[in-house]
RODO-2510 file (C-alpha; in nm, 4 decimals, decimal comma):
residues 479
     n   res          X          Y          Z
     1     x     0,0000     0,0000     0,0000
     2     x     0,2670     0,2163    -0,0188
     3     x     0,3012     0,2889    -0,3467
     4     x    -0,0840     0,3915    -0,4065
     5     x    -0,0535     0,6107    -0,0965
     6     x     0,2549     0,7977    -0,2156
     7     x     0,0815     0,8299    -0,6074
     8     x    -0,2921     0,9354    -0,4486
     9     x    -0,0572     1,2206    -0,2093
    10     x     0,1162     1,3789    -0,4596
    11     x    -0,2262     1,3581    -0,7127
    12     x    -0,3517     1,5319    -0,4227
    13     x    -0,0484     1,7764    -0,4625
    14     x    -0,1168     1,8039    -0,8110
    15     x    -0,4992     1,8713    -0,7777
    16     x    -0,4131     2,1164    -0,5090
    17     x    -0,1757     2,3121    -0,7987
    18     x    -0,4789     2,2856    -1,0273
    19     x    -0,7309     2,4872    -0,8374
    20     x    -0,5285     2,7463    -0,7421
    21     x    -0,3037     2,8174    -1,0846
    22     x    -0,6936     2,8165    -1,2406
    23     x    -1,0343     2,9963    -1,1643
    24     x    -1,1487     3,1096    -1,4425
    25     x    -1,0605     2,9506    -1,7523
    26     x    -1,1613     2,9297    -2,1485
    27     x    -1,0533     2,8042    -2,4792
    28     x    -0,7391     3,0539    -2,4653
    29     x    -0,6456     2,9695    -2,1021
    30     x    -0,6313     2,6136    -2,1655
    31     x    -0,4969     2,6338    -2,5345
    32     x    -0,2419     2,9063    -2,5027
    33     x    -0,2272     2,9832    -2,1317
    34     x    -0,3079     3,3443    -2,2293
    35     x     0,0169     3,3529    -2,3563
    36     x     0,1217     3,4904    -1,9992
    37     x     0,3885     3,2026    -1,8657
    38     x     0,7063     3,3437    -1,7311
    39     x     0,9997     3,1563    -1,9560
    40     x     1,1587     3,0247    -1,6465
    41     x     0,8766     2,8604    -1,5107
    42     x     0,8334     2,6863    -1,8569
    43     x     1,2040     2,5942    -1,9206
    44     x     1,2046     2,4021    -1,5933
    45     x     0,9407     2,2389    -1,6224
    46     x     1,0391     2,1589    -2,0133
    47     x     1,2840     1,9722    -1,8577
    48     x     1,0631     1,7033    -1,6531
    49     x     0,8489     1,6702    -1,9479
    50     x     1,1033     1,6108    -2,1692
    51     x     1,3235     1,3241    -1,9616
    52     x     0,9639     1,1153    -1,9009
    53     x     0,9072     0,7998    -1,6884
    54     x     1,0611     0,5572    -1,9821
    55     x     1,3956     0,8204    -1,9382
    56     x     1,3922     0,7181    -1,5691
    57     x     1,3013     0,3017    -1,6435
    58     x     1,5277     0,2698    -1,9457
    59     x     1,8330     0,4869    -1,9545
    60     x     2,0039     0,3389    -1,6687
    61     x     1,9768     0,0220    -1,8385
    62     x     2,1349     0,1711    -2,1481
    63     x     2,4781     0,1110    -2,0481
    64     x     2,4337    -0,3013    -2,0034
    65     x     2,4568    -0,3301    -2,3754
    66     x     2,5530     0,0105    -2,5088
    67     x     2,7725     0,1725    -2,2418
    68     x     2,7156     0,5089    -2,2179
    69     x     2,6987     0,5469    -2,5949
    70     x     2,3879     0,7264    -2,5664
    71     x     2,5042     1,0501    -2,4787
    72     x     2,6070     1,1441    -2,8075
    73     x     2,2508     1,1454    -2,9010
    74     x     2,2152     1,3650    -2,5819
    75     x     2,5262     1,6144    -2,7390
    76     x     2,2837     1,6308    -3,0729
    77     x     1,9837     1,6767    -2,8932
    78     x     2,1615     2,0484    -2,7666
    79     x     2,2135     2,1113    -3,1519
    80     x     1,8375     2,0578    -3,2571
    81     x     1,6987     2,2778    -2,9521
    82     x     1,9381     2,5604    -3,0897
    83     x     1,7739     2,5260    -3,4731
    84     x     1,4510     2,4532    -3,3311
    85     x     1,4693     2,7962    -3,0905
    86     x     1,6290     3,0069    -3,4035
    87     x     1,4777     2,8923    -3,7250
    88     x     1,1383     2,7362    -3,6155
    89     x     1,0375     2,9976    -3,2632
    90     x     1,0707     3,2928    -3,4821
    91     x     0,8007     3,1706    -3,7405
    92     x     0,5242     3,0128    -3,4839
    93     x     0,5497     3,3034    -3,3283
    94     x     0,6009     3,5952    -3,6432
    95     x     0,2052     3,3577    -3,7355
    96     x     0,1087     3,3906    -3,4084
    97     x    -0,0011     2,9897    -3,3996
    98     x    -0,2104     2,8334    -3,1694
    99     x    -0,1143     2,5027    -3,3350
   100     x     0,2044     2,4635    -3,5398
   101     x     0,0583     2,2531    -3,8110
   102     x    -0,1564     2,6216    -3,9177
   103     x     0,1620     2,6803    -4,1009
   104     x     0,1127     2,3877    -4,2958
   105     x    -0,2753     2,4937    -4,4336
   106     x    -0,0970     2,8502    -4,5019
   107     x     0,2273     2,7593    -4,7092
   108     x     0,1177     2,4102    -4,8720
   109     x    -0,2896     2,3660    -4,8494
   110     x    -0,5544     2,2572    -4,6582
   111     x    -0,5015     1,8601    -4,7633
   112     x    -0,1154     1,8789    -4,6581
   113     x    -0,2366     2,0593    -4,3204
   114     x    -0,5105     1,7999    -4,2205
   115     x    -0,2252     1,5267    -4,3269
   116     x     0,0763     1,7352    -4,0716
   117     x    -0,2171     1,7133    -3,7984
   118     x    -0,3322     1,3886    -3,8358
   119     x     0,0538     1,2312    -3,8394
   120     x     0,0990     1,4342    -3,4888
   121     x    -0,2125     1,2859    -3,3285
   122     x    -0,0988     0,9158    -3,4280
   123     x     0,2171     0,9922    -3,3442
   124     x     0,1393     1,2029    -2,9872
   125     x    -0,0951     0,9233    -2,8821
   126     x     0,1258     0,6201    -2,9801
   127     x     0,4759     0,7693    -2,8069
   128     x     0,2806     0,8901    -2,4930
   129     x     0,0454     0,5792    -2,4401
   130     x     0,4605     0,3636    -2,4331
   131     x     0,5824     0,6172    -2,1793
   132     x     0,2659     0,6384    -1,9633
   133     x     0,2621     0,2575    -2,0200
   134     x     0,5598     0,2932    -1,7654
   135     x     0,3980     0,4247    -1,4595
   136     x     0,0791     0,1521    -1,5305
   137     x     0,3278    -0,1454    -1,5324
   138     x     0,5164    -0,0415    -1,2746
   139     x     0,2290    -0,0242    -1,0069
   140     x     0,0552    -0,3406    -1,1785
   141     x     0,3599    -0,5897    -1,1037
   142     x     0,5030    -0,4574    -0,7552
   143     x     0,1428    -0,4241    -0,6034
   144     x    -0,1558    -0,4077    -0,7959
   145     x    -0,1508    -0,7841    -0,9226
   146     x    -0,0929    -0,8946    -0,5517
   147     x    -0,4644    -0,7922    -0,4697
   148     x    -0,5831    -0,9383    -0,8202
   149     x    -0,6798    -0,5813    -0,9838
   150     x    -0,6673    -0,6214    -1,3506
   151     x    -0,3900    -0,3985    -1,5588
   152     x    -0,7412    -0,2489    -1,7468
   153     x    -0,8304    -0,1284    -1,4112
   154     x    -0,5145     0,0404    -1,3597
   155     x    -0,4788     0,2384    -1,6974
   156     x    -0,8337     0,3373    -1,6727
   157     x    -0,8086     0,5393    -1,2824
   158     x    -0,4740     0,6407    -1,3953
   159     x    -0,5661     0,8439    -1,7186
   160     x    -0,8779     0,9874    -1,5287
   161     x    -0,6609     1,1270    -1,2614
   162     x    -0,4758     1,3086    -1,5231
   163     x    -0,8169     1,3933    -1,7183
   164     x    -0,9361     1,5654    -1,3717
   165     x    -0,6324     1,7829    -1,3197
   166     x    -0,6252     1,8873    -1,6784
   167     x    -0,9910     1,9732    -1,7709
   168     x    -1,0129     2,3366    -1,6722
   169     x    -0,6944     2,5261    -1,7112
   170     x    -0,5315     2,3178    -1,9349
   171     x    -0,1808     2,4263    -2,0705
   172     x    -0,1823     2,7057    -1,8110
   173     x    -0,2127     2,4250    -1,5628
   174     x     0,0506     2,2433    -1,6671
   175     x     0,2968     2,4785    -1,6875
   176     x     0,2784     2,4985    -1,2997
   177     x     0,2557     2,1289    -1,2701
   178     x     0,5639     2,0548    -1,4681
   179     x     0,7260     2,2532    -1,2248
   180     x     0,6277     2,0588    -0,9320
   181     x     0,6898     1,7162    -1,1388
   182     x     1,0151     1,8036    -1,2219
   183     x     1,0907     1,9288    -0,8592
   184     x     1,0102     1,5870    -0,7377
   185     x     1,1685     1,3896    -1,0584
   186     x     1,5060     1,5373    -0,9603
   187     x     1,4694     1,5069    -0,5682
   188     x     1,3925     1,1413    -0,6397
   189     x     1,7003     1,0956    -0,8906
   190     x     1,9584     1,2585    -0,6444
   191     x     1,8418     1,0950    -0,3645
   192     x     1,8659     0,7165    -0,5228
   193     x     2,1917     0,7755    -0,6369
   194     x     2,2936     0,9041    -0,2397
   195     x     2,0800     0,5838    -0,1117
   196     x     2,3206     0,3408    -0,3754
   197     x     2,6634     0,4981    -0,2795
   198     x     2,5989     0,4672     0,0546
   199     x     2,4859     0,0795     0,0006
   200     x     2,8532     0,0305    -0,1956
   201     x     3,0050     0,1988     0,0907
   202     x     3,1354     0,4580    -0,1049
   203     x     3,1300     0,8444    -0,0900
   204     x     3,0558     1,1045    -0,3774
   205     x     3,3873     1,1321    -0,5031
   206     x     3,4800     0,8175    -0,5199
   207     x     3,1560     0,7279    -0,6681
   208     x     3,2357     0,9174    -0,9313
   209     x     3,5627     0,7621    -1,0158
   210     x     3,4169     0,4410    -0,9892
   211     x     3,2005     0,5251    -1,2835
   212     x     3,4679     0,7127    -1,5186
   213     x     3,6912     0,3860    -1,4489
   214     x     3,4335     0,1549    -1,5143
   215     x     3,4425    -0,0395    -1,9088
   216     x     3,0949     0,0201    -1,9300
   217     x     3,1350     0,4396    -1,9168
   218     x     3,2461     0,4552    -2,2469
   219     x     3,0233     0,7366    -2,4414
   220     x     3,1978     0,7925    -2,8093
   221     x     3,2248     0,4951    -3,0907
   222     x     3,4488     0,6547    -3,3369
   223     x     3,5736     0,3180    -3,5040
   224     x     3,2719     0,1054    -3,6789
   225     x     3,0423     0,3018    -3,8704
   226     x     2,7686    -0,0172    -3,8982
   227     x     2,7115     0,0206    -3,5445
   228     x     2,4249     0,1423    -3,4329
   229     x     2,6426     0,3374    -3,1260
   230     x     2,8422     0,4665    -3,4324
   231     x     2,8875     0,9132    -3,2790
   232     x     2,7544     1,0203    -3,6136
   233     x     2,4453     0,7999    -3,5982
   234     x     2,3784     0,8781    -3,2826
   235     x     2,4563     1,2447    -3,3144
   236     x     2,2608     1,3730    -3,6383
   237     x     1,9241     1,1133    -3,4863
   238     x     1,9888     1,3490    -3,1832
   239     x     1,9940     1,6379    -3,4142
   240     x     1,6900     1,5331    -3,5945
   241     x     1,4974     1,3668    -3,2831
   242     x     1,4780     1,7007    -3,1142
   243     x     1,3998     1,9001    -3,4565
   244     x     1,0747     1,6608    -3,5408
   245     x     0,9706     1,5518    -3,1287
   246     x     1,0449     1,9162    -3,0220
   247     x     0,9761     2,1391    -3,3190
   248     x     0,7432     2,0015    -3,5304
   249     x     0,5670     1,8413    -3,1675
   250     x     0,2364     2,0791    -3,1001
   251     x     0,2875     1,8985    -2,7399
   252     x     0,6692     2,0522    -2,6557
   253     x     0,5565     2,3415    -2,8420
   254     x     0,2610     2,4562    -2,7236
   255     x     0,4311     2,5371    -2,3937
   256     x     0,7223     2,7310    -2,5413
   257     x     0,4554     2,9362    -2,7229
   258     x     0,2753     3,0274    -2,3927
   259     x     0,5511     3,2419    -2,2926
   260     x     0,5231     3,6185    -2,3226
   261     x     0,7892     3,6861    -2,6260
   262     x     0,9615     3,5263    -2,8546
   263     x     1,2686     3,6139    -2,6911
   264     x     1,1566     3,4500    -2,3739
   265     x     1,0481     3,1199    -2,5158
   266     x     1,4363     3,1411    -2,7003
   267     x     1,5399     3,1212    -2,3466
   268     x     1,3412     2,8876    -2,2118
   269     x     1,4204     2,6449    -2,5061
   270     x     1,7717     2,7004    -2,4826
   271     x     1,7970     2,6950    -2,0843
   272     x     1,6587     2,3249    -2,1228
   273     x     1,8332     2,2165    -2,3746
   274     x     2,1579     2,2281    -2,2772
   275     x     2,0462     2,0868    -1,9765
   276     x     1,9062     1,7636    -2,1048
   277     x     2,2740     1,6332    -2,1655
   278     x     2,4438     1,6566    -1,7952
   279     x     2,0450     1,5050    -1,6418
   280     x     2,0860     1,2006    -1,8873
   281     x     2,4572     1,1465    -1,8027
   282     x     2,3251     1,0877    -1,4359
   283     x     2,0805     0,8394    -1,5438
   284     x     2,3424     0,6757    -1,6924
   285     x     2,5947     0,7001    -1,4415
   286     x     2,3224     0,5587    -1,1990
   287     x     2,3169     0,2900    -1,4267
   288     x     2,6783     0,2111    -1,3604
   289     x     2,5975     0,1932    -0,9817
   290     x     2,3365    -0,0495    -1,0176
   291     x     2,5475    -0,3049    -1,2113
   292     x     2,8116    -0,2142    -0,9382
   293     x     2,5539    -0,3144    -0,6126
   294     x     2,3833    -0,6237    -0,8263
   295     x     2,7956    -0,7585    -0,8181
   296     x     2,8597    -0,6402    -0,4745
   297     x     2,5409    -0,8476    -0,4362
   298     x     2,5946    -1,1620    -0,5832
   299     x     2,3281    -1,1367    -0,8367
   300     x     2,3591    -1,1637    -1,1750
   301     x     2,2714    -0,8539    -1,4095
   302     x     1,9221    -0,9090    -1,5246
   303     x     1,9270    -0,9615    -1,9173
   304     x     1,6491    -0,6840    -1,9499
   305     x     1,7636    -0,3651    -1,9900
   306     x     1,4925    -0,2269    -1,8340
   307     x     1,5402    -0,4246    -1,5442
   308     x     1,8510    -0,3082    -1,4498
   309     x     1,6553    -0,0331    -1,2562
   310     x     1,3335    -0,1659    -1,1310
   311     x     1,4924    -0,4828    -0,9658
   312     x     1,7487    -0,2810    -0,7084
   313     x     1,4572     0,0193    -0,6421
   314     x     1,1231    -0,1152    -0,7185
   315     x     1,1732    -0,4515    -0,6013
   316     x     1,2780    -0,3154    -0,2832
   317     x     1,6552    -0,4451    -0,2435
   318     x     1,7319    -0,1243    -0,1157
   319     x     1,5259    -0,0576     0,0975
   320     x     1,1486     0,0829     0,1385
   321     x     1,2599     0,4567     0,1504
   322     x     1,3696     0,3991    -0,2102
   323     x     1,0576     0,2735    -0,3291
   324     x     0,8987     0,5511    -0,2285
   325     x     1,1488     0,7298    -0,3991
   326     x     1,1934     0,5698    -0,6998
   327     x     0,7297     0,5568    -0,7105
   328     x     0,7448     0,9758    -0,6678
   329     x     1,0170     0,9704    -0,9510
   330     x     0,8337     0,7831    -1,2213
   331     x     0,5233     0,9450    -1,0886
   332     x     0,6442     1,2930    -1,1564
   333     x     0,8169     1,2187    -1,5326
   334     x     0,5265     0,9975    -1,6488
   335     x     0,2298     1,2546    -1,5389
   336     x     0,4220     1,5126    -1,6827
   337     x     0,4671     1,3739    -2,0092
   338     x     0,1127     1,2324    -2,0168
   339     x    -0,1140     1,5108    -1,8629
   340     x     0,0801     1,7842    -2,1835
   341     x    -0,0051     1,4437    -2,4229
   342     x    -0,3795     1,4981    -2,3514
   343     x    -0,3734     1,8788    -2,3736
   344     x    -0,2136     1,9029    -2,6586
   345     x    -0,4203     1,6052    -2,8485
   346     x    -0,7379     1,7756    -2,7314
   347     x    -0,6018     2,1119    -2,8646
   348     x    -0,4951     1,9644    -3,2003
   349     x    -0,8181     1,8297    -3,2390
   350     x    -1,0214     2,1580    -3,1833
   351     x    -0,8252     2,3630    -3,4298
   352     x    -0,6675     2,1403    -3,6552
   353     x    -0,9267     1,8605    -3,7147
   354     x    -1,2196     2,0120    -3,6507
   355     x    -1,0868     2,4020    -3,7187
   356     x    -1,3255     2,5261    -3,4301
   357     x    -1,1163     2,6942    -3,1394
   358     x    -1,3999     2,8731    -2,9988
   359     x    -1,6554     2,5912    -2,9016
   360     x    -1,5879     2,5517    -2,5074
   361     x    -1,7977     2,2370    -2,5563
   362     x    -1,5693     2,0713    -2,8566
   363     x    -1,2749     2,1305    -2,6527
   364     x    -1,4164     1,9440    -2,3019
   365     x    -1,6067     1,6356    -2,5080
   366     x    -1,2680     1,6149    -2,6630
   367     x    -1,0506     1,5903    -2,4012
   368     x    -1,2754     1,2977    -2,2411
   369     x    -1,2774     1,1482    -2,6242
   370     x    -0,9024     1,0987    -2,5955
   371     x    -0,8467     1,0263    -2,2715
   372     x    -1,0673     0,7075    -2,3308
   373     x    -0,8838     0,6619    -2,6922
   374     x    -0,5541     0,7189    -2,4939
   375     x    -0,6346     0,4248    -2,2298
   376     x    -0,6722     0,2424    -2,5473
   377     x    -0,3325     0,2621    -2,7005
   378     x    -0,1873     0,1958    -2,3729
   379     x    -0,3365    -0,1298    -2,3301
   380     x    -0,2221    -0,2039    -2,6704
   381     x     0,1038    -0,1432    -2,6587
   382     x     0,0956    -0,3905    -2,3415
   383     x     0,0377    -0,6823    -2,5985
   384     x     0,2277    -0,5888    -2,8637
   385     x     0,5523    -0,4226    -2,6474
   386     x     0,8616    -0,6800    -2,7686
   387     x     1,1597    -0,4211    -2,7013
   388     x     1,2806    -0,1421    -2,4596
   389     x     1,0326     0,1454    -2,3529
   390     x     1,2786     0,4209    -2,4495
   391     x     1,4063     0,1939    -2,7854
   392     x     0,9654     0,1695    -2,8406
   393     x     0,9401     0,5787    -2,8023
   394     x     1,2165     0,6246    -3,0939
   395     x     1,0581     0,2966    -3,3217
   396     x     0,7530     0,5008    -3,2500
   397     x     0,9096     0,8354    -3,3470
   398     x     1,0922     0,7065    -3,6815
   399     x     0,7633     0,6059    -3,8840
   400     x     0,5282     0,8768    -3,7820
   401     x     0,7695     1,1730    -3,7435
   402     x     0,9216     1,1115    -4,0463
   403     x     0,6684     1,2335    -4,2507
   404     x     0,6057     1,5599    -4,0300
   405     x     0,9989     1,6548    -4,0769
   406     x     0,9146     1,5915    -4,4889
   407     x     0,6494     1,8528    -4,5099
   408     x     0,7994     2,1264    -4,2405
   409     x     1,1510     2,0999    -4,4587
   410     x     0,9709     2,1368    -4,8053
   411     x     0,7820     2,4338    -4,6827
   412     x     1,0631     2,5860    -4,5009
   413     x     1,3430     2,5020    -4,7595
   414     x     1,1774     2,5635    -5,0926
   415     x     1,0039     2,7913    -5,2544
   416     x     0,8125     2,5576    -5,4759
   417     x     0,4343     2,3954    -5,4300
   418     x     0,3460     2,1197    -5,4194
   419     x     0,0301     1,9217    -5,5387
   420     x    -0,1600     1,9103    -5,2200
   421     x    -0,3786     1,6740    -5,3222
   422     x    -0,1138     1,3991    -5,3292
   423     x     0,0546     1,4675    -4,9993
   424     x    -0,1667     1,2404    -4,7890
   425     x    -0,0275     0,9580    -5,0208
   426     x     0,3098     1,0632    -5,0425
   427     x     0,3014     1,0818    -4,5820
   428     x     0,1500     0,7423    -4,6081
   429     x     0,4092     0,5661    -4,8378
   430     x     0,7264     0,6836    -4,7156
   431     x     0,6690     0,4825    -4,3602
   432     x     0,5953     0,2007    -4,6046
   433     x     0,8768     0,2419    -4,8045
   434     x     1,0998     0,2746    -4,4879
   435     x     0,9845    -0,0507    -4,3427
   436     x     1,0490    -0,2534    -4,6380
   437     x     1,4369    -0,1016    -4,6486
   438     x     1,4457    -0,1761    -4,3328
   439     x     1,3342    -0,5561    -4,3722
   440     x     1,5317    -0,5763    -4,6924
   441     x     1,8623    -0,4506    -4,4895
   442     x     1,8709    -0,7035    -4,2312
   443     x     1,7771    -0,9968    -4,4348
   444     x     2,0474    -0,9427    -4,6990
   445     x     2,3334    -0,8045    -4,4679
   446     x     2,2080    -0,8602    -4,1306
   447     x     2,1705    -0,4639    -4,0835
   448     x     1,9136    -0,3168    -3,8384
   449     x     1,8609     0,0461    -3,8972
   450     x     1,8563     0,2676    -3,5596
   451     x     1,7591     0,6190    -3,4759
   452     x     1,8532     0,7247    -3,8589
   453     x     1,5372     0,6003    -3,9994
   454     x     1,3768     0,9307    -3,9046
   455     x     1,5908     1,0700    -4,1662
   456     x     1,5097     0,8628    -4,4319
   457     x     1,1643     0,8615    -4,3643
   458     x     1,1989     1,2721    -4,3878
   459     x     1,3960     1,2448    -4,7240
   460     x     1,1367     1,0006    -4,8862
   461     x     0,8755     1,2744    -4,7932
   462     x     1,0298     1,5533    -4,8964
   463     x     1,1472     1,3658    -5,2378
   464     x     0,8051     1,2413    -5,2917
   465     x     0,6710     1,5900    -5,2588
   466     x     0,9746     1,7904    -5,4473
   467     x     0,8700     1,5143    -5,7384
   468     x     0,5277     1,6571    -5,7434
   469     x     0,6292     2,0311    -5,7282
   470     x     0,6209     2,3407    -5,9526
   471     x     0,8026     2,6729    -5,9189
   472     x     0,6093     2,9317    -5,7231
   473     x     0,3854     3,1542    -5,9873
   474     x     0,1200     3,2738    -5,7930
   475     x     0,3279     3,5828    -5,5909
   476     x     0,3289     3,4143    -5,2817
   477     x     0,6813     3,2944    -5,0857
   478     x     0,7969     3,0196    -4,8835
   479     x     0,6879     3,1670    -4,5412
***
């Protein structure tokens, strides 16, 4: 019991934030926030929403079979918040945009926006239900299946806690729940990593030794250009990652475009940004510590990744404090990540989809429409889940993003139109295209593409729609 007593406190907590942040709100307040949040407020809490529960499940278990070769994805990750801040801020916010995809229906058609929109709520719902998936299986297998309560039970009174903290304000809610989520993320974090030195008997310092020493702290793969750790790999996906799950996300986005000026939401983007690389190198140096305490043990290192975390906190080998801990950590990053999910779904819905921002009544049937669509996908992905949670989130990413970094690039990188009426098509067949590669690859040379799909899948798009183009003749410029 006392993992549902530490979630229903800090929903409590959360609740609490809800009805005070919020009195009055309407279609503005819980689309835009009234484009009122301070930038600092927003780039801290960017930065709990961004990391997520799978961040806090997975990464740690990175380094049993990669090291800590995914930091070079972190070190292009800083690279596409700076091009997202300079080349794509300056636009949504020159438009004005309550949604990003508007841009779409302005420089390429109404067909090519509808298509941009519809790719982000596939995408949005799919990559959310895997990390909110998390927090579900989490509570189901440590204490939930111990009193017989079905997983469906679970996912259901864990998407309508989000729904009821959400409902009124909205965005402008969750900009002052982030900051409360990632308050606790962090206090959690820190606090494990004290609770595991101490258990190996060591102090900070030479903690920290321990872990530069160690074979499996190895970040940069310089040598073999097939792997999938290859730095170039892993740093242009991190480049392009950010660029399409960042920049062409209305989810990260419509928080950065709550702020008061462009120049703020430059900050914010940037001040969270950079810090994404040092927070993941902790999750990975935690990592290190585990496989250090399973030795010091006796235990062999569990041949899940994802294990690698839950066993020494979850499972309670170290003790009940860091349950509690560990619970309030993957709590905080998984709410976070979910209760913007739903927001921004509902608010791509009302303008994009159904192009009516106004209706006060669209916007709250909607949001119960996709919370109930959301518990959907995550009981999906419970049947069909076959790989990591974070590894999931990327597979996820590559296919549907793909498409969405296609049709920004051709608007913002050309001058020509294209036939809008074959876009749809052209979005549809590139995923296709990309799987059969993909297929093709590793049955004739035993080569899985990684995190570099995304690119492909862009390129096909934006070759597709380059291939359907004509020179601009009717006076009006790339925007």
């Amino acid at each position: 019991m006392l993992i549902i007593g530490t979630i229903l406190a800090y929903f409590c907590l959360l609740l609490l934030f809800s009805r005070l942040t919020v009195r009055k709100a309407d279609n503005d307040t819980f689309f835009r926030a009234n484009r009122q949040s301070p930038w600092y407020l927003v780039a801290f809490g960017m930065i709990g929403a961004s990391i997520s529960g799978v961040t806090f499940v997975s990464v740690p278990g990175m380094v049993l079979g990669r090291n800590m070769s995914y930091a070079q994805t972190c070190m292009g990750f800083i690279v596409g918040y700076l091009i997202v801040a300079f080349l794509l801020l300056p636009l949504y916010y020159r438009l004005n945009l309550t949604t990003i995809y508007s841009y779409l229906k302005e420089r390429l058609g109404r067909r090519s926006y509808k298509t941009g929109a519809s790719f982000f709520l596939l995408s949005k719902m799919a990559g959310a239900a895997v990390r909110f998936y998390v927090v579900c299986m989490i509570l189901q297998r440590f204490v939930l299946d111990a009193y017989g309560i079905p997983f469906p039970a679970t996912v259901v009174v864990m998407v309508m806690l989000i729904w009821l903290y959400t409902r009124r304000g909205g965005i402008r809610t969750l900009v002052f729940t982030d900051t409360l989520q990632t308050v606790c993320m962090f206090m959690a974090l820190f606090l494990i990593i004290y609770k595991v030195i101490g258990a190996l008997d060591m102090n900070v310092s030479e903690a920290f030794r321990a872990v530069v020493s160690d074979s499996h702290s190895r970040i940069f793969v310089w040598d073999d250009f097939v792997s999938r750790q290859n730095f170039w790999k892993q740093f242009l996906s991190g480049v392009f990652i950010v660029i399409v799950m960042t920049g062409l996300d209305q989810d990260m986005m419509q928080k950065n475009l709550t702020c008061k000026t462009l120049r703020g939401a430059q900050k914010d983007m940037c001040t969270y940004g950079f810090a994404f690389l040092p927070a993941n190198l902790l999750f990975l140096g935690l990592g290190v510590l585990l496989m250090m305490y399973l030795q010091k043990q006796g235990m062999a290192v569990p041949a899940s990744a994802d294990e690698l975390m839950l066993l020494p906190t979850a499972g309670g080998m170290l003790g009940s404090g860091v349950v509690v801990l560990f619970t309030i950590g993957v709590v905080a990053a998984c709410f976070s990540s979910a209760d913007s999910a739903l927001t921004s779904l509902t608010t791509s819905y009302c303008v994009d989809i159904r192009e009516d921002a106004q209706n006060e009544g669209l916007r709250k049937r909607a949001h119960i429409g996709i919370a109930v669509i959301f518990a959907l996908f995550i009981l999906a992905f419970r049947v069909v889940n076959s790989t990591s949670l974070i590894d999931a989130v990327y597979i996820i990413c590559s296919y549907t993003y793909g498409p969405l970094l296609g049709l920004f690039a051709f608007g913002l990188l050309t001058k020509r139109r294209t036939d809008d009426r074959l876009v749809p098509y052209i979005a549809v067949t590139s995923p296709l295209i990309c799987y059969g590669l993909d297929s093709i690859a590793m049955h004739l040379w035993h080569y899985k593409f990684g995190y570099e799909l995304l690119m492909l899948n862009g390129v096909l798009t934006f070759v597709g729609m380059l291939a359907k183009s004509k020179k601009e003749n009717d006076g009006k410029a790339a925007m």
